[in-house]
C-alpha positions as CSV (number, residue, x, y, z in Angstrom):
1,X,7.0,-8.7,5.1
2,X,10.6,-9.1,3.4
3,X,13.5,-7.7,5.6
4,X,16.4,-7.8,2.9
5,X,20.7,-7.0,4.1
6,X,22.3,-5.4,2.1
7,X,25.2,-5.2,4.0
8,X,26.9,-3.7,6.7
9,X,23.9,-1.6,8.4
10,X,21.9,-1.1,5.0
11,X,18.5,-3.1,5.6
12,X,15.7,-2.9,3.5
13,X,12.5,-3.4,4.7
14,X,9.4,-4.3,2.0
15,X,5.7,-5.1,2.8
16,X,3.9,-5.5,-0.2
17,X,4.1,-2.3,-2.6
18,X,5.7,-0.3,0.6
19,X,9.7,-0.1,0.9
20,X,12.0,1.3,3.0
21,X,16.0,1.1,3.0
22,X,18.3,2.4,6.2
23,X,21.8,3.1,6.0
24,X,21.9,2.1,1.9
25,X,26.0,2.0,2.2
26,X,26.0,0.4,-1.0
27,X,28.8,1.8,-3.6
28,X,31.8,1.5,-2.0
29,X,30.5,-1.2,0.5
30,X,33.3,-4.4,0.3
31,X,29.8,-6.3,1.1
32,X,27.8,-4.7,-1.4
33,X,25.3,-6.7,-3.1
34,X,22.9,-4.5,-4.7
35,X,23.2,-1.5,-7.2
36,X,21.8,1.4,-5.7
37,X,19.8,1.7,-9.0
38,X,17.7,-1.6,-8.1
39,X,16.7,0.2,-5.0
40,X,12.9,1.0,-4.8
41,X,11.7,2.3,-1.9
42,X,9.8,5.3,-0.5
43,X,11.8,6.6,2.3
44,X,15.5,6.5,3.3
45,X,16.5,6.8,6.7
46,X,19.7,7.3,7.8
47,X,20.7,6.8,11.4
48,X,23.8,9.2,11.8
49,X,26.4,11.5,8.9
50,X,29.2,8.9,8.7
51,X,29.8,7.6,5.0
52,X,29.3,4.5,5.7
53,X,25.7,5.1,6.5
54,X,24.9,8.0,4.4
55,X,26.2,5.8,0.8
56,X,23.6,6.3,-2.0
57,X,21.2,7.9,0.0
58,X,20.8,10.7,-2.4
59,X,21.1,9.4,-5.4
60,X,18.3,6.7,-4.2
61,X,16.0,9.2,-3.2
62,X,16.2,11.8,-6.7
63,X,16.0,7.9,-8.2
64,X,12.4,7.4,-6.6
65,X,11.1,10.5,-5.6
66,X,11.4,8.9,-2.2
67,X,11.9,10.9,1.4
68,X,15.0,11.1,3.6
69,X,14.2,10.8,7.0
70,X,17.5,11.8,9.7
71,X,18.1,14.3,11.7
72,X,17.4,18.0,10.9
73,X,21.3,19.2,10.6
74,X,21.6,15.7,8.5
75,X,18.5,16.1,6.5
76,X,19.5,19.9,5.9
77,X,22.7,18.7,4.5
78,X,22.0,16.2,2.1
79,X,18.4,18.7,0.9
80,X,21.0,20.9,-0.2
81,X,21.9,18.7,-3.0
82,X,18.5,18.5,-4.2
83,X,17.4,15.4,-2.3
84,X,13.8,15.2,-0.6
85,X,14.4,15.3,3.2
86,X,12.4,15.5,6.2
87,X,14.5,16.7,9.6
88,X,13.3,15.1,13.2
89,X,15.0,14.8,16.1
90,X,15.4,12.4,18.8
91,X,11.5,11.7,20.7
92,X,9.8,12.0,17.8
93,X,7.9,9.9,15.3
94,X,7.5,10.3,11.5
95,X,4.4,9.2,10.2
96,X,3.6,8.2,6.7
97,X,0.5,6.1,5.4
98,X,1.8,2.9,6.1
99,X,4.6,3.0,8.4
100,X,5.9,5.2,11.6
101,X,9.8,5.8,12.2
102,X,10.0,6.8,16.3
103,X,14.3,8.5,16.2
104,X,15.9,7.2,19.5
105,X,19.2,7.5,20.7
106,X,22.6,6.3,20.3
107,X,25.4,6.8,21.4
108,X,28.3,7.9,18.6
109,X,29.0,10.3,16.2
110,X,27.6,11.8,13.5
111,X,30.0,14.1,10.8
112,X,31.2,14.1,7.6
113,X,34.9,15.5,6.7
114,X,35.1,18.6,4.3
115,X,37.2,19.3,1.5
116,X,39.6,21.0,4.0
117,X,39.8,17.9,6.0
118,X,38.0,19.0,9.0
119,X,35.1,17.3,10.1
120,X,31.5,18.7,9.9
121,X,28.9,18.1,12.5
122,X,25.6,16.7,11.3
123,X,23.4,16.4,14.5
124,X,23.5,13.5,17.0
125,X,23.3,9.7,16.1
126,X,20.3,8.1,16.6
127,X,18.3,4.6,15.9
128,X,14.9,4.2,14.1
129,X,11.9,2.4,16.1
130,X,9.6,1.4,13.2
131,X,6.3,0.4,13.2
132,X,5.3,-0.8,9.6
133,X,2.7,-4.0,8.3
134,X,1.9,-5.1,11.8
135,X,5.2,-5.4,12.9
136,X,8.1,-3.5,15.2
137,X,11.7,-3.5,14.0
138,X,14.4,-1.3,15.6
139,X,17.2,-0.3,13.8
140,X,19.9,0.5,16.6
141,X,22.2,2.7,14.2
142,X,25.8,2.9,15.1
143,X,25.8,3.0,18.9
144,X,27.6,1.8,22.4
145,X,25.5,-0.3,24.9
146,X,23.8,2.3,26.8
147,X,21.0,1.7,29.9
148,X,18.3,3.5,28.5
149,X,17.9,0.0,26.2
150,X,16.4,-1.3,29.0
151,X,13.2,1.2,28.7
152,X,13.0,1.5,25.3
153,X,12.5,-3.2,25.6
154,X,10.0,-2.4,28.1
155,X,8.1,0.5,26.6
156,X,8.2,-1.5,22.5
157,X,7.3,-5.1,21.8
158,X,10.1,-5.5,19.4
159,X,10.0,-8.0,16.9
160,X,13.5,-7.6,15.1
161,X,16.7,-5.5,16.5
162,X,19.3,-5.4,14.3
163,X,22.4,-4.3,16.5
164,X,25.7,-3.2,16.0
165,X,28.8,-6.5,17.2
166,X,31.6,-4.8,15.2
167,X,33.2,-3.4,18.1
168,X,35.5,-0.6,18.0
169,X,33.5,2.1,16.3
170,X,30.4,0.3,18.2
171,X,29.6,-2.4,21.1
172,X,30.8,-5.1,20.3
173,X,29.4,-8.8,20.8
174,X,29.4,-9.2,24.6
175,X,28.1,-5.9,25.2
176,X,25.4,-6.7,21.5
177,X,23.8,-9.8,23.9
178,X,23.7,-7.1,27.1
179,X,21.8,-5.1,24.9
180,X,19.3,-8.1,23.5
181,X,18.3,-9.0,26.7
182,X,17.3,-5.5,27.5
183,X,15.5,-5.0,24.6
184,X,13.9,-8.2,24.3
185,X,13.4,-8.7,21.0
186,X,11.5,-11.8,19.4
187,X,14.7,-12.0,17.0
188,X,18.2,-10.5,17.0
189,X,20.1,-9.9,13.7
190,X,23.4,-8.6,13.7
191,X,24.7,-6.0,11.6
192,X,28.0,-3.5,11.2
193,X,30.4,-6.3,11.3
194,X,33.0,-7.7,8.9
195,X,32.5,-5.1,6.4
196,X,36.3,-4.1,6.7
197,X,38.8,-6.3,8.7
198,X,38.9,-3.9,12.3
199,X,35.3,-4.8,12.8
200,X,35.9,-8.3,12.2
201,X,33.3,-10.4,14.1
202,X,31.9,-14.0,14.0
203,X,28.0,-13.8,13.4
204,X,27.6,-17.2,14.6
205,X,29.3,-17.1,17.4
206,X,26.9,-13.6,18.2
207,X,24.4,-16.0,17.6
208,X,25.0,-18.9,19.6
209,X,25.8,-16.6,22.9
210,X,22.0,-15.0,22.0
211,X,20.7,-18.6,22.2
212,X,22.8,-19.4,26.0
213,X,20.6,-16.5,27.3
214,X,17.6,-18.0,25.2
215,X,17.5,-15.5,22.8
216,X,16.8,-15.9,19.1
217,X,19.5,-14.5,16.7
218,X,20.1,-15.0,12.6
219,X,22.9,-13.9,10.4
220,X,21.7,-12.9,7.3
221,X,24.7,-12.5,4.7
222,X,24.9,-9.9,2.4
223,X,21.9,-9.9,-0.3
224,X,20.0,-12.3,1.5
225,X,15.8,-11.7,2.1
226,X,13.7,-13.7,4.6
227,X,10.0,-13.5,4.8
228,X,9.4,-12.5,8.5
């Protein structure tokens, strides 16, 4: 299995001929290091509405006949533009033939703003537990440290959380190691950090904190793959 960061929260995950991409903030991403027309993938999903998240969603799926998977007020939005959507909601689990995508929650926001500047709702937040080649990643979305982390470590063997350390719009680091030893992943990546200078964090500081509570974190940078 590849996991690939594209920066920010966009992660692609690729086993074999099988690819997924969440959050593919890719065009106006300060990060960016991918066109969005080298994505290939299957399925999209998209934790929450924010711009930052939603990026080149569409444009990837009408690109590779692939699926959006987000929540149904989300998914409803962005199928009216012609993309291929599926709407869930928080509980459940999306099955295709070689992966699963459980939506759990998070705690944020989720809208886009309108040509009359107002903002328009798009369904909750959420974070993406996904089952796919053997192996458990969760995708924590844009999110606060919240208790429920706590169950959701105890009910999944995780092997790879990528969380949130901007702070400001999310947790930040402190409360990104609280939420690693509840969920008790085999490895820690961060993600949603440095992209823009309020969410300026140091990775490697995240990182060393994770390893004083003997947990196992990596920054990957922008473009980078490892073979997990």
């Amino acid at each position: 299995m590849e996991i690939t960061f594209h920066g920010h929260s966009a992660v692609q995950i690729t086993d074999g001929p099988n690819s997924i991409i969440i959050d593919p903030f890719l065009v106006a991403n300060p990060q960016i290091a991918a066109a969005p027309e080298t994505i290939k993938v299957q399925y999209i999903l998209l934790t929450h509405g924010h711009s930052d998240h939603i990026g080149s969603a569409a444009d990837i799926a009408k690109a590779n006949d692939a699926t959006i998977v987000a929540m149904v007020e989300l998914a409803a939005y962005i199928g009216a533009g012609g993309a291929k959507t599926v709407g869930m909601n928080m509980g459940g689990t999306y099955r295709t033939d070689f992966a699963s995508f459980k939506m759990i929650q998070a705690w944020h926001s989720s809208s886009v703003t309108g040509a009359d500047g107002r903002s328009l709702y798009l369904g909750n937040p959420a974070g993406f537990i996904i089952e796919m080649g053997g192996r458990t990643i969760l995708h924590c979305g844009d999110t606060a440290l919240f208790g429920d982390m706590k169950m959701i470590g105890e009910r999944h063997n995780i092997d790879i959380a990528f969380i949130p350390i901007g702070d400001l719009f999310t947790m930040g680091p402190d409360d990104a190691v609280q939420a690693a030893e509840w969920l008790q992943p085999s490895l820690v990546i961060p993600m949603h950090y440095n992209t823009f200078p309020p969410i300026r964090q140091d990775g490697d500081e995240f990182v060393r904190k994770l390893a004083e509570r003997d947990i196992e974190g990596k920054v990957l940078k922008p473009g980078e793959t490892f073979v997990f």
